[in-house]
C-alpha positions in Angstrom: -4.8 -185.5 -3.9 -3.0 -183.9 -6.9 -5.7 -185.7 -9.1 -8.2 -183.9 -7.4 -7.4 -180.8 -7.3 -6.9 -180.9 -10.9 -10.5 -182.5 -11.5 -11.4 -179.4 -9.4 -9.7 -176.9 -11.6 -10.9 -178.2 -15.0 -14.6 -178.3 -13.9 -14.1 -174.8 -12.9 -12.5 -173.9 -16.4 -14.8 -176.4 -17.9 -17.8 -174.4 -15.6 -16.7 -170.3 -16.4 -16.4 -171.8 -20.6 -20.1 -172.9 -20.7 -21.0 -169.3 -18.1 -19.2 -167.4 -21.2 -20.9 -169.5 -24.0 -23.7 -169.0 -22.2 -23.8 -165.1 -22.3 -22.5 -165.1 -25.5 -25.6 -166.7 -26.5 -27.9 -164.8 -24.7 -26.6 -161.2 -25.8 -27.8 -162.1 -29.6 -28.2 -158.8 -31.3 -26.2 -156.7 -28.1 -23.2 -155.4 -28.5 -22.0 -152.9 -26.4 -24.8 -150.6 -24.5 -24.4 -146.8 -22.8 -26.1 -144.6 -20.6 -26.8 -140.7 -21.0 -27.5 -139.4 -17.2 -29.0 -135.9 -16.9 -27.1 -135.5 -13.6 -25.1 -137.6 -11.4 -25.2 -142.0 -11.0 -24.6 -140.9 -7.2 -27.8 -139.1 -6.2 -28.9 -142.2 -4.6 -32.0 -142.4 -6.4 -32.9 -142.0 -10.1 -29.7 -141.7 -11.5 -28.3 -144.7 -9.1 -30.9 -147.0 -10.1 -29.8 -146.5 -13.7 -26.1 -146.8 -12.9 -26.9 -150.2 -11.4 -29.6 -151.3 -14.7 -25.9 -151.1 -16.4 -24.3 -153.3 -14.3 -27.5 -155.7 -14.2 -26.7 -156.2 -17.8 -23.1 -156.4 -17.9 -23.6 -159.0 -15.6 -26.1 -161.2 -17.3 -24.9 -160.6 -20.9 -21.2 -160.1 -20.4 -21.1 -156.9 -22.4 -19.3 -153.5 -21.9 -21.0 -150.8 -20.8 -20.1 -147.2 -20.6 -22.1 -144.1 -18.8 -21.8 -140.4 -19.3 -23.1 -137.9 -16.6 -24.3 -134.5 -16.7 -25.7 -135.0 -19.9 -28.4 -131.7 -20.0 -27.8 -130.2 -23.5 -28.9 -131.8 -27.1 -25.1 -130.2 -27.8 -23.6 -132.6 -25.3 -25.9 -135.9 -25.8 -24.7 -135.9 -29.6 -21.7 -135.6 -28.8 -21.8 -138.8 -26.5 -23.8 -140.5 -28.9 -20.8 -140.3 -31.5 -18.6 -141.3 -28.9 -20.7 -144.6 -27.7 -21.0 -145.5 -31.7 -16.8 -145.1 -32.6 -17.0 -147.4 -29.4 -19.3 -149.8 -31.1 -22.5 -149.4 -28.4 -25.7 -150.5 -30.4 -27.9 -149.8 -27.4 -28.3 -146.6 -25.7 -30.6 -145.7 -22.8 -31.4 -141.8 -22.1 -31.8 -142.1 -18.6 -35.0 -139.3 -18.7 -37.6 -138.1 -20.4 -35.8 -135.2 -21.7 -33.9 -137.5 -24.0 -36.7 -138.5 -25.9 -36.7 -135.3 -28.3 -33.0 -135.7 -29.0 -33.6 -139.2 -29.4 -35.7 -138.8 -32.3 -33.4 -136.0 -33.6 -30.3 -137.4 -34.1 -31.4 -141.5 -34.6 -31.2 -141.2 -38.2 -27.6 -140.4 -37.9 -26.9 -143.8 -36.2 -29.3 -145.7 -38.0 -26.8 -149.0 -36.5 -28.1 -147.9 -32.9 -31.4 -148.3 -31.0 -31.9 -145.4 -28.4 -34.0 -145.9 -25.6 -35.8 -142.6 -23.2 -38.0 -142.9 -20.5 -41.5 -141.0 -20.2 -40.9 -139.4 -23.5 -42.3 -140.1 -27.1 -40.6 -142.2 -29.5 -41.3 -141.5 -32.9 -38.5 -142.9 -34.9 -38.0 -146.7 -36.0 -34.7 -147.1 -33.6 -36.0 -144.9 -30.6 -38.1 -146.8 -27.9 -39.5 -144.6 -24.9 -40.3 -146.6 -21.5 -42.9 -145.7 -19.3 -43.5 -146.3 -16.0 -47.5 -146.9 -15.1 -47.2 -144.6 -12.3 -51.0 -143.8 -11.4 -51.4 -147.1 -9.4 -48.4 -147.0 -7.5 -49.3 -143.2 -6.3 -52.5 -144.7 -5.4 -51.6 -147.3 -3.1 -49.0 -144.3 -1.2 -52.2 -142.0 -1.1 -54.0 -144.6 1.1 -50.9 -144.9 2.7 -50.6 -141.5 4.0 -53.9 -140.4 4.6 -54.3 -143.9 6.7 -51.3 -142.4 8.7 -51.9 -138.8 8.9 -52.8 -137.5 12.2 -53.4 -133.9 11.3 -56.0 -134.7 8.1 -53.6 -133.1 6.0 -51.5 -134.6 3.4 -49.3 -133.2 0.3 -47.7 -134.4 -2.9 -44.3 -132.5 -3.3 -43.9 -133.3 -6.9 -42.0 -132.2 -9.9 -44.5 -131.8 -13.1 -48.0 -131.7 -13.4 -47.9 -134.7 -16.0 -46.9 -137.1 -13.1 -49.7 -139.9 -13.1 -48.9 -140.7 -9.6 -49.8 -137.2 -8.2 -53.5 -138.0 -9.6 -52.9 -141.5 -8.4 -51.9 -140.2 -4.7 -54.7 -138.0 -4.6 -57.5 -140.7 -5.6 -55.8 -143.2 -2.8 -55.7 -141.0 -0.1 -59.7 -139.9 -0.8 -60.7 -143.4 -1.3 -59.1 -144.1 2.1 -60.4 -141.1 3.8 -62.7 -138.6 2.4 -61.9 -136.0 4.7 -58.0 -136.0 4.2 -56.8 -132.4 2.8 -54.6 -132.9 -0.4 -51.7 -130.0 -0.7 -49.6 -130.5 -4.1 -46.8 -128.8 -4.8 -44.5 -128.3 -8.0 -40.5 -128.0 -7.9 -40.3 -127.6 -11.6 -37.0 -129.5 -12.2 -35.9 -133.1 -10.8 -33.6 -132.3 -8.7 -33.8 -128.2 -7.3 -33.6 -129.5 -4.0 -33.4 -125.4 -2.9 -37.2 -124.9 -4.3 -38.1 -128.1 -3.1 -37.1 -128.0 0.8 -38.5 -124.2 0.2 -42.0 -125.9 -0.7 -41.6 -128.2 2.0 -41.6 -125.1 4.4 -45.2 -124.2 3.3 -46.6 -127.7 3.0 -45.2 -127.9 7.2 -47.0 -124.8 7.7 -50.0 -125.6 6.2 -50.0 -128.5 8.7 -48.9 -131.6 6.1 -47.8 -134.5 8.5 -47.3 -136.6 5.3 -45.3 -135.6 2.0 -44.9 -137.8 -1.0 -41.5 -136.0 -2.4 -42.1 -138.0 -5.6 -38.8 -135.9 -7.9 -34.8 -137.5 -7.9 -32.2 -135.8 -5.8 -34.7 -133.5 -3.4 -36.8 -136.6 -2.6 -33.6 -137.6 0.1 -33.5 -133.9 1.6 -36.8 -134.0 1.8 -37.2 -137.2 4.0 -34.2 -135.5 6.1 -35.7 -132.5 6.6 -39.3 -134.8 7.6 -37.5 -136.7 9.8 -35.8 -134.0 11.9 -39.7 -132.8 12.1 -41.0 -135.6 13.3 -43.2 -136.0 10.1 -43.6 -138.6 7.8 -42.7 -139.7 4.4 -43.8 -142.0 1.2 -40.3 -142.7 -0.3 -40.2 -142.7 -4.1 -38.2 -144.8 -6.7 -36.3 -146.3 -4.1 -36.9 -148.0 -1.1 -36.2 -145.2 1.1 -37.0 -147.3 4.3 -33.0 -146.7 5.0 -33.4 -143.0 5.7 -35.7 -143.6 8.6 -37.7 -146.5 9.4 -40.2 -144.3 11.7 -39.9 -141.6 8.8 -40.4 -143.7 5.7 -44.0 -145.2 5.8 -43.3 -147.2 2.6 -42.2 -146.4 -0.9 -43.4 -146.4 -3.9 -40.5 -148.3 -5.9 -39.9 -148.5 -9.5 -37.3 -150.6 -10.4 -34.9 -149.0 -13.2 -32.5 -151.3 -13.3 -34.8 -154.4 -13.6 -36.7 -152.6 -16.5 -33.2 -151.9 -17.9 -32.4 -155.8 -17.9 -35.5 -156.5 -19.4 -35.3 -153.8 -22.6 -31.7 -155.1 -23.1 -32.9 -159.2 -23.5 -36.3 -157.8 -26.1 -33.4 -156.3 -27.6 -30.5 -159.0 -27.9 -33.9 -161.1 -29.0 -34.6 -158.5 -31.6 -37.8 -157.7 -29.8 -37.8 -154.5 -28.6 -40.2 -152.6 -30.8 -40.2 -148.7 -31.5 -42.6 -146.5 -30.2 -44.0 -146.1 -26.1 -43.9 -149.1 -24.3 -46.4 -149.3 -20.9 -45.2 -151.2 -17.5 -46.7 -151.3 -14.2 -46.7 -153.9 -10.9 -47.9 -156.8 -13.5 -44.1 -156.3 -15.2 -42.6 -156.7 -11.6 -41.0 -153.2 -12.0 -43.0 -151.8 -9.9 -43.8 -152.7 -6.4 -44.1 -151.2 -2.8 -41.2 -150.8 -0.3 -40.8 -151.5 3.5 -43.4 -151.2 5.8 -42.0 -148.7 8.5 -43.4 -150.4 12.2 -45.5 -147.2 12.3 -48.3 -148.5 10.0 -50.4 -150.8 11.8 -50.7 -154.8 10.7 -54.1 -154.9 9.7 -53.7 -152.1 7.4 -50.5 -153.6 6.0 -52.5 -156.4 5.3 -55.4 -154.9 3.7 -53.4 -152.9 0.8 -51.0 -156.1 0.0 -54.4 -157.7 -0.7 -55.5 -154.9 -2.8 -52.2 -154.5 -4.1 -52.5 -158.6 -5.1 -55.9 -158.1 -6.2 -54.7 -155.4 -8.7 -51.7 -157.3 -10.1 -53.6 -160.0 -11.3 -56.9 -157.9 -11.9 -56.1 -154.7 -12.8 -58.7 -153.5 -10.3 -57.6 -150.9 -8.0 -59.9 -150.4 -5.0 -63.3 -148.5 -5.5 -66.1 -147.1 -3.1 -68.4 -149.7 -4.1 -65.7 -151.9 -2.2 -66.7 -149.9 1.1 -70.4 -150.3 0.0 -70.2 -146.5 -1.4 -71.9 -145.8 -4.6 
């Protein structure tokens, strides 16, 4: 019995040696990587999903990581930055667009470090921006809600006019139904949830049964305040499907953290290039969420084929699909 248990124990050893040599191999060019958040890792949405990216690379490449919140001042992100290179960090993410400026500001001071923003515009040889392909994605919620509104009236409760998926949303839902009523609205900062719920207020009285809050922290108040109102939602980043099944109609979902994983191996390979990179639902970062039991089958059915159909096409839904011009 003794014999076995001791076979046991060295395969296990023998087992976490080969798990180690394994990561050490993989992590190549990685050393130790951080995170810049604009905010908080706890809003349960944007800043969460990055939070967890970190951990999805920690995990597979069995490095350190190390975060820094409330981040919002060039002041304050150089300051980090020094801090993350003493620590020896050679890979840092900016978890927002609004890194992408100091990014290319301060990167020829840490020449040793590749810095990495999202919807921004990389211009230096060690700063990558990521960007999320969001037109299709605000599409495929578009037909969504106007498929579900009862009221013809729909709204986009977003934070900049830049946002692809607002044109996206907009496109859908008029494909979908011609005679759906579009309201968009602009909070003007990711996460005012104060200006956003105050939007909200208007978009209700205007008689929007379906809001696409597509910001961070206000999209959660947002579905709250929907769901106390018996209205409906199209959840965003996440899968928001937890904050009310019979709220939450499906999300539009971009996944961070995968994205994360997936800069961090081009970079251990020595593949990550400089400059914008573009990824949509062919990069499996981006896919749809929970269907709430609200939507009916047959109309579940019909967008996961056009969803299918765009994956592997490109093609998104047309008129000429209906027999339109």
């Amino acid at each position: 019995m003794a014999k076995k248990v001791a076979v046991v124990i060295i395969v296990m050893i023998l087992f976490a040696l080969l798990s180690s040599c394994k990561k050490e191999d993989d992590k190549g060019h990685l050393q130790k990587v951080g995170i810049l958040v604009p905010e908080t890792i706890n809003d349960q949405v944007w800043g969460t999903k990055g939070y967890s990216g970190m951990l999805r690379i920690q995990n597979r490449f069995g490095v350190d990581v190390y975060y820094k919140e409330w981040m919002n001042s060039k002041v304050l992100t150089e300051k980090a930055v020094e801090e993350f290179s003493h620590k020896g960090v050679n890979l840092i993410f900016g978890h927002g667009s609004e890194y992408a400026e100091d990014f290319n500001q301060i990167a020829s001071k840490f020449p040793n470090i590749h810095f990495v923003s999202f919807n921004g515009n990389a211009k230096c040889k060690n700063t990558t921006s990521l960007k999320f392909e969001g037109y299709a994605m605000g599409f495929f919620g578009g037909m969504t809600a106007a498929h579900e509104t009862k009221t013809k009236k729909i709204a986009v409760l977003a934070t900049y006019k830049w946002q692809p998926e607002i044109k996206g949303f907009v496109d859908g839902a008029t494909y979908e139904n011609p005679d759906v009523q579009v309201f968009k609205q602009y909070v003007g900062n990711w996460d005012d949830t104060d200006q956003a719920l105050h939007l909200l207020d208007g978009l209700i009285d205007k008689g929007a049964d379906v809001v696409y809050p597509a910001g961070d922290r206000y999209s959660v108040p947002v579905i709250q305040k929907l769901k106390e109102k018996g209205l409906y939602a199209i959840g965003y980043v996440s899968d928001q499907s937890d904050l009310g099944k019979y709220t939450v109609l499906t999300s539009t979902v971009q996944h961070v953290d995968k994205l994360y994983e997936v800069a961090a191996a081009r970079f251990a390979e020595g593949k990550l290039p400089p400059g914008n990179l573009y990824f949509d639902f062919q990069d499996g970062v981006i896919t749809m969420g929970k269907w709430s039991p609200v939507v009916d089958k047959p109309f579940r059915d019909r967008l996961n084929r056009d969803i299918a159909i765009y994956t592997k096409t490109g093609k998104l839904p047309s008129k000429s699909d209906k027999g339109g011009i």
